[in-house]
N, C-alpha and C positions, 0 to 999 in steps of 0.2 A: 376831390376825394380826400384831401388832408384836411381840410374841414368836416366834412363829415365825421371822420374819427376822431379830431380833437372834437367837435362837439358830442360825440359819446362818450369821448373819457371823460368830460367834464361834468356829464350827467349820471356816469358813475360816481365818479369819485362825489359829486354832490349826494347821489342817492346812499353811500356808502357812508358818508359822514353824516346822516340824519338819522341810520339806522339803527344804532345804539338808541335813542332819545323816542323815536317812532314806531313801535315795532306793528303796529294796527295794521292787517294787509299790505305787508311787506312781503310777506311769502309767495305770494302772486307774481310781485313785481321779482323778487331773487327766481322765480323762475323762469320767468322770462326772458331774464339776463343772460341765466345760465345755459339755457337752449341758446339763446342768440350770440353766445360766446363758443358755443360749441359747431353753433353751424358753422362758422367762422372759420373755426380750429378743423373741421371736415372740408371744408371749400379751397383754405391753405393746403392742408394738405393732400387732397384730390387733383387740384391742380402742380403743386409743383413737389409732391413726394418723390415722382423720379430724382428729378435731379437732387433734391436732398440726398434720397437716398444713395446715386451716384457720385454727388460730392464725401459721402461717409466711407463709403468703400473704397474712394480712395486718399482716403487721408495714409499716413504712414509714421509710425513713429520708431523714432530713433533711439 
C-alpha cells in the first residue's frame, strides 16, 4: 500500500511540475486527479469519520 501512494505522489508531483510548461489536455488529466483525490477524501472519511468525529468531541481545552 505505501508504494502505491508514494507512486501517486510521485506522479503528481511529476504531473504538477510539467503543468505550467504543458498545458495541452491537462484539463482531463486535473480532472481526473481531482475526482480521484476526492474519492479518496470520501472513503477516509466514510470509513473512519466516527472516530474522527469522536476523537473532536472529545478534545478539551484548558
Amino acid at each position: 500500500m505505501t508504494q502505491l501512494l508514494t507512486r501517486l505522489w510521485i506522479h503528481l508531483a511529476a504531473s504538477l511540475h510539467r503543468l505550467p510548461f504543458n498545458d495541452r489536455g491537462s484539463a482531463s488529466d486535473n480532472v481526473i486527479w481531482i475526482a480521484f483525490l476526492a474519492g479518496i477524501g470520501l472513503t477516509v472519511t466514510g470509513i473512519f469519520g466516527p472516530r474522527i468525529l469522536a476523537a473532536a468531541q472529545s478534545v478539551v481545552f484548558k
